[in-house]
C-alpha positions as CSV (number, residue, x, y, z in Angstrom):
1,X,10.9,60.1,265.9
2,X,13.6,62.5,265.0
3,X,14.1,61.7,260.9
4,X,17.4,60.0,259.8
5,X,18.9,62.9,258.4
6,X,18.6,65.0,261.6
7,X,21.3,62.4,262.5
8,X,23.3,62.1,259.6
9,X,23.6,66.5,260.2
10,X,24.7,65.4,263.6
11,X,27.4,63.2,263.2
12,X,28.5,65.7,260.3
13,X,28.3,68.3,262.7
14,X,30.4,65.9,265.1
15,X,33.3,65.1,262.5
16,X,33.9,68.4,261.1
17,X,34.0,70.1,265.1
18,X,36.4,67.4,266.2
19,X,39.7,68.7,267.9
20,X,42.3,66.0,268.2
21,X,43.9,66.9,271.7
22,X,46.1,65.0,274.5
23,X,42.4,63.8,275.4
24,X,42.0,62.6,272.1
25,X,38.6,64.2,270.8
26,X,36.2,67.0,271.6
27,X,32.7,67.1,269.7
28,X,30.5,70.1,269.6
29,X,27.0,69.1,269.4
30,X,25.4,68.2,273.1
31,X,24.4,65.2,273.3
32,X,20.2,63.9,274.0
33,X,20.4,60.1,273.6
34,X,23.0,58.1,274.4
35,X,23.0,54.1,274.0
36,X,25.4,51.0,275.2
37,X,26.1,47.4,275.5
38,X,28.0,44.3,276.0
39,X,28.2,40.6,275.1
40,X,27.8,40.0,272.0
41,X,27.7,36.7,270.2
42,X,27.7,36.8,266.4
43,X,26.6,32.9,266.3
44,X,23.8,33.8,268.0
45,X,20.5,36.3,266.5
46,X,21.5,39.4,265.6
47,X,18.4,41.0,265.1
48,X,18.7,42.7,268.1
49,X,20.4,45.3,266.5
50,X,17.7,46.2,264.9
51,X,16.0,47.0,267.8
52,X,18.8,49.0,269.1
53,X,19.5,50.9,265.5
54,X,15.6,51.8,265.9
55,X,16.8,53.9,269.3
56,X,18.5,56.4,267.1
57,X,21.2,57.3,269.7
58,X,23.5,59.5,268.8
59,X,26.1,57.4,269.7
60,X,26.9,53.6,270.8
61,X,29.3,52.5,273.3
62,X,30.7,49.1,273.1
63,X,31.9,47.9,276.9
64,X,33.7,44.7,276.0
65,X,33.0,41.4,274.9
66,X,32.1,43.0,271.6
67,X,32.6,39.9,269.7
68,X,33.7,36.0,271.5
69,X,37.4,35.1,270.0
70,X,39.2,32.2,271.1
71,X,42.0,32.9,272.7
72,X,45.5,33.3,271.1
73,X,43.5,33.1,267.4
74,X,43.7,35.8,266.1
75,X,42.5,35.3,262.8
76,X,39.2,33.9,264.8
77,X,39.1,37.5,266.5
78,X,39.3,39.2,263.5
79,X,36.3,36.9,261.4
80,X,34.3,37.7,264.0
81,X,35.2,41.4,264.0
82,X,34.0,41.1,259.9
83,X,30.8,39.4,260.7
84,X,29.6,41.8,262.7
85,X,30.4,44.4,260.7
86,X,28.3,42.7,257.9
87,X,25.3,42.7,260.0
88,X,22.8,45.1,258.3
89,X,21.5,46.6,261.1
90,X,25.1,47.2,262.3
91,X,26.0,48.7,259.6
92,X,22.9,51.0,259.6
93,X,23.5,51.8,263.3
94,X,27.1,52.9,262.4
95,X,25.9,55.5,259.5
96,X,23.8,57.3,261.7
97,X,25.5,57.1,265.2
98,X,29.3,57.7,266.1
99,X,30.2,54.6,267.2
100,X,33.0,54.5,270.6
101,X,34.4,51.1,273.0
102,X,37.2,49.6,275.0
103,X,37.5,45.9,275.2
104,X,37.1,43.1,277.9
105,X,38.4,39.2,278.2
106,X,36.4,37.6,275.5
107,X,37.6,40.2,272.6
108,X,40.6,41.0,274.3
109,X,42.4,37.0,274.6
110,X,42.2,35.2,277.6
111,X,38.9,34.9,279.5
112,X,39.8,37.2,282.8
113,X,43.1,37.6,281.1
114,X,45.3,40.4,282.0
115,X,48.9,41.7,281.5
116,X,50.2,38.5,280.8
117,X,48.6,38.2,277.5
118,X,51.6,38.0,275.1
119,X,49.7,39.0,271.4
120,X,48.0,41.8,273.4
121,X,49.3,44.2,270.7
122,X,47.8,42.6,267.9
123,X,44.7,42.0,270.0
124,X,44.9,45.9,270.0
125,X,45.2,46.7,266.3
126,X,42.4,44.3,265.5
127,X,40.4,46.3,268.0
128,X,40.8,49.9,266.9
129,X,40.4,48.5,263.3
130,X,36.7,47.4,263.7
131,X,36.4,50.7,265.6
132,X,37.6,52.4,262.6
133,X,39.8,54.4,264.8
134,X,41.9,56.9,262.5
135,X,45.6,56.3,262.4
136,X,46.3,60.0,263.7
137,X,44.5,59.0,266.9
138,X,46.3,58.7,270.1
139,X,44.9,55.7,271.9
140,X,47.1,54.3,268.6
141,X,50.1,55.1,270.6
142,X,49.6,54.7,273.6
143,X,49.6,51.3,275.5
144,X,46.3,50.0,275.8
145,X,43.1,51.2,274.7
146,X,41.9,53.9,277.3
147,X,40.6,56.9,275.9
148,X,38.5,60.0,276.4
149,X,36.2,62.3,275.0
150,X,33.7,65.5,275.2
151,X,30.4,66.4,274.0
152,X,28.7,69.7,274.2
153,X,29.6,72.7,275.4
154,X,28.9,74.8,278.7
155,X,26.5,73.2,281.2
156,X,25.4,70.6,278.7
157,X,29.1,69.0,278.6
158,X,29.6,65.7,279.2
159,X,32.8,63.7,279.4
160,X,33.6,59.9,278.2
161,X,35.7,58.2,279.5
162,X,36.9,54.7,278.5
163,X,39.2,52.4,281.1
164,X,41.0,49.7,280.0
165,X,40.8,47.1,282.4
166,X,43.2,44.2,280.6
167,X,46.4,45.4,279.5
168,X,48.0,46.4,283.0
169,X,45.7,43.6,285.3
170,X,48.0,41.9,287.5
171,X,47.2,37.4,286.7
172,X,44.5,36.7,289.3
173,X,45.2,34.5,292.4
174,X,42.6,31.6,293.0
175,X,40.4,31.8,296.3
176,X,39.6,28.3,297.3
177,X,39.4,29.8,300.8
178,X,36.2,31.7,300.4
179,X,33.1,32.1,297.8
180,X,35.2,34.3,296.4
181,X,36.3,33.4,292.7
182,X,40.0,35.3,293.0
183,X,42.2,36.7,296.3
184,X,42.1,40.5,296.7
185,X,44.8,42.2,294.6
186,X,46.4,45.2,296.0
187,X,47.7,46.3,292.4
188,X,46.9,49.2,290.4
189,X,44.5,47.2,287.7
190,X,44.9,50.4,285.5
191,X,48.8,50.8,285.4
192,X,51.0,54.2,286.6
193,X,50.6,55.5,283.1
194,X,46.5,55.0,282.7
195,X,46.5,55.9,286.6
196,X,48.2,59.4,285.3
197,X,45.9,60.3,282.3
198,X,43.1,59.8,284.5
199,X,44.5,62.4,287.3
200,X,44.9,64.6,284.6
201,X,41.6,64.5,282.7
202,X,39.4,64.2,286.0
203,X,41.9,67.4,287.6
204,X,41.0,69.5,284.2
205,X,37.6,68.5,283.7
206,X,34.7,71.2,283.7
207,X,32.2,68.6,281.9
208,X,28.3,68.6,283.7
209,X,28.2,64.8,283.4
210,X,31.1,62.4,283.4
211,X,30.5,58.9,281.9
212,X,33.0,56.3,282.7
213,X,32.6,53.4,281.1
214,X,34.6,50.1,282.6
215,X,33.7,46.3,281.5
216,X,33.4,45.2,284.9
217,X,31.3,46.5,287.4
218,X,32.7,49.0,289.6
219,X,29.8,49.4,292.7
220,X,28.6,45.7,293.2
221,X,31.1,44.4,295.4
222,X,29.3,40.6,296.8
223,X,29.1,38.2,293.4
224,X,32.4,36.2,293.5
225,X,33.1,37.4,289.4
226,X,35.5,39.8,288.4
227,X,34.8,43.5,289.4
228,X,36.9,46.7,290.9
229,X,36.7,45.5,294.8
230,X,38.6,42.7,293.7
231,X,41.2,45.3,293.3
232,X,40.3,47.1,296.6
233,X,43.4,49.8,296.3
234,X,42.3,50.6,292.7
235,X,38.5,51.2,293.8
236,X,39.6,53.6,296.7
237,X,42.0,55.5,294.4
238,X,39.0,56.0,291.8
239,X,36.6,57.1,294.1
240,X,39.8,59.5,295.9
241,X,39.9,61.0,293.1
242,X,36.4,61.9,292.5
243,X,36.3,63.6,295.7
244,X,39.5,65.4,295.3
245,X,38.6,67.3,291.9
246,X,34.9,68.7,291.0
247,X,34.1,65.5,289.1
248,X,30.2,66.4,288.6
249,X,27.7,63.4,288.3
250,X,29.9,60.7,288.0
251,X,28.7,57.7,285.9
252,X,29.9,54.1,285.5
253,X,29.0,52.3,282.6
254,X,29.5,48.9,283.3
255,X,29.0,45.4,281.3
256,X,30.2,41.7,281.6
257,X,28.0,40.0,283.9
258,X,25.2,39.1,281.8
259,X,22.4,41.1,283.6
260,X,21.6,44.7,283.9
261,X,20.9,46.9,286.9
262,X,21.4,50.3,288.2
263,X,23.6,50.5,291.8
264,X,24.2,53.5,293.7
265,X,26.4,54.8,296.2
266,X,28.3,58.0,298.4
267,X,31.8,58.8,298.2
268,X,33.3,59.9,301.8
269,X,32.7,63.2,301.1
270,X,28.6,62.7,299.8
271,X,29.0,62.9,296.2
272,X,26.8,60.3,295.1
273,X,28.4,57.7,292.7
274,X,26.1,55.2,289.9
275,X,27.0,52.0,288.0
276,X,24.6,51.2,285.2
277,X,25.5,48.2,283.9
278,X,24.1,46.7,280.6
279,X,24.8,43.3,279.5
280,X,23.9,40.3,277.3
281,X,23.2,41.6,273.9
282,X,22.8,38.4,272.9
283,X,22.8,36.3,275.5
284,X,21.9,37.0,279.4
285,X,21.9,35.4,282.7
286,X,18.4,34.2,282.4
287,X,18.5,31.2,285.3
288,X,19.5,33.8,288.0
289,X,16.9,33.9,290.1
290,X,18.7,36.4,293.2
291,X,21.9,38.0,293.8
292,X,22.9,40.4,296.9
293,X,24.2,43.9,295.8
294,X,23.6,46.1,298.6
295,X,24.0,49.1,296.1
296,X,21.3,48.1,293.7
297,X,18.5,50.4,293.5
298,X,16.6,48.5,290.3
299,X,15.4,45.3,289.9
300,X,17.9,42.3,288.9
301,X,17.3,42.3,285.4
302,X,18.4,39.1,283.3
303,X,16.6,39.5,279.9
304,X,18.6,40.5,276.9
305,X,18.9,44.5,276.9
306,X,21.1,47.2,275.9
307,X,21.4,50.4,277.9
308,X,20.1,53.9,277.3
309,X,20.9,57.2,278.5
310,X,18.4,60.2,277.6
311,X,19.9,63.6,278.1
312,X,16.7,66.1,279.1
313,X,18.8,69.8,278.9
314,X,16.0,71.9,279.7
315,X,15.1,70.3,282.7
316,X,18.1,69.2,284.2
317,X,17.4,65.8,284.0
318,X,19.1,62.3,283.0
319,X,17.5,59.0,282.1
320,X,18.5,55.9,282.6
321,X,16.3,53.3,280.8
322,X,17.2,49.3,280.1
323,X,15.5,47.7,276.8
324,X,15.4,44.4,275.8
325,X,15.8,42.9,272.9
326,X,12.6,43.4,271.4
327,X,12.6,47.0,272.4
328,X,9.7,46.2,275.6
329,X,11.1,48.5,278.5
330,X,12.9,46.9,281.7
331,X,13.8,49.9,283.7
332,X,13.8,53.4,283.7
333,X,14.9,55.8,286.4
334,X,15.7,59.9,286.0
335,X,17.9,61.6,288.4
336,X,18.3,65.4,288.4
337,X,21.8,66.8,287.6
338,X,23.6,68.3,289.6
């Protein structure tokens, strides 16, 4: 294993090359490992974290659910905010790793909540604060909490991208028609003024790899839970755009549903699309014995795990792998880049 100080020169190396820009941060240093998460309970064991500050990633991407508030507390939010901070293994993860996240329902107010959600704001500010996002940042003036970033330069760039999937979602409308948990919406889920960043960054982009990192899944279109194809004009607009600009390797990183997998899929015009999805920290669908996703190339995973990505430069080549809580392996697949 690479020694500790080998990161703490990296994330030096990542501070001092930061360029604060309209898309908000650039980083020098390419990335190798790459780690990320959601669900996480902290009434429930946290040594977990352990496990996942023994990866050594460079960095750690929180997809939502990053803490369970109740809804319209605030002050509850925020406690649970400060206990996880206080975990020690936390708190080592965050000296040695740069630490990145958007929110979903359970840390943003309402479960499945959306728009409507009147102390969104102050939802917000509690958010970037446990992020330790710096007050010159501009996801802190913007409306919600999208945001992007770069790693690397040349052909060993790769692109971040954080959507924020609350602050614009239309309220659902109940299906009792159908297995369906919610109507299809034909809204924008994003909002005109997320829909517009994204245009721009994806039009401008010359990253090798492009991480996109959503709460809820984007591929898996058949469990009646919340996920893109219940927004069916918003998925089509997504994948329009990756076909329209030279969006290389598109990657979803997904969370929410309490199980992991890998799903794949083509675009219209071939480019091939994945959702890795990672969730249940600390707590998993462990009863679920079968679910249809016609895009799932893995196996239905529903242990405890956090997700890994494993950047291999001189080969061309990208890792997925799933771990679980006790760091046993779940999955692994490479692909070759493109």
């Amino acid at each position: 294993m690479r020694p500790i100080l080998l990161f703490r020169s990296f994330l030096l190396s990542l501070f001092c090359a930061v360029l604060l820009h309209a898309q908000d941060a650039t980083y020098k240093a390419s990335l190798s490992t790459f780690a990320f998460g959601s669900c996480n309970k902290t009434t429930l064991d946290p040594t977990v974290w352990k496990t996942i500050a023994d990866q050594q990633p460079q960095a750690w991407l929180w997809l939502g659910d990053i803490v369970y508030g109740e809804a319209h507390a605030l002050q509850d939010l925020e406690n649970k905010y400060r206990t996880q901070k206080t975990n020690p293994h936390y708190q080592r993860l965050t000296s040695e790793a740069q630490i990145f996240g958007v929110w979903d329902d359970h840390d943003y107010g309402p479960n499945d909540g959306g728009a409507d959600y009147a102390e969104k704001e102050q939802s917000k500010s509690l958010l970037l604060e446990f992020l330790d996002i710096p007050q010159a940042h501009p996801v802190r003036s913007r409306q919600g909490v999208y945001q992007a970033y770069t790693f690397g330069e040349g052909d060993q760039k790769v692109a971040l991208i954080l959507l924020d999937i609350r602050y614009f979602k239309e309220p659902y409308v109940p299906d009792s028609d159908t297995e369906q948990r919610y109507k299809s919406n034909p809204g924008l889920l994003l909002g005109t003024a997320q829909w517009d960043w994204l245009r721009d960054f994806l039009a401008s982009s010359d990253a090798r790899v492009h991480l996109i990192g959503t709460g809820i899944q984007f591929l898996s279109d058949k469990h009646p839970y919340e996920k893109w194809s219940n927004f069916p004009q918003a998925q089509q607009q997504i994948v329009a755009l990756l076909d329209q600009y030279p969006v290389q390797n598109p990657i979803f990183l997904s969370g929410d549903r309490h199980i992991a997998e890998l799903s794949q899929a083509q675009t219209p015009a071939g480019k091939t699309v994945y959702d890795f999805t990672s969730s249940g920290i600390t707590h998993s669908y462990d009863v679920l014995e079968a679910e249809y996703n016609p895009h799932r190339i893995s196996p239905l995973i529903v242990q405890r795990n956090f997700g890994l990505l494993h950047f291999d430069w001189a080969q061309n080549r990208l890792e997925f792998e799933l771990l679980g809580a006790r760091g046993d392996r779940l999955y692994s697949h490479s692909i070759s880049l493109e």
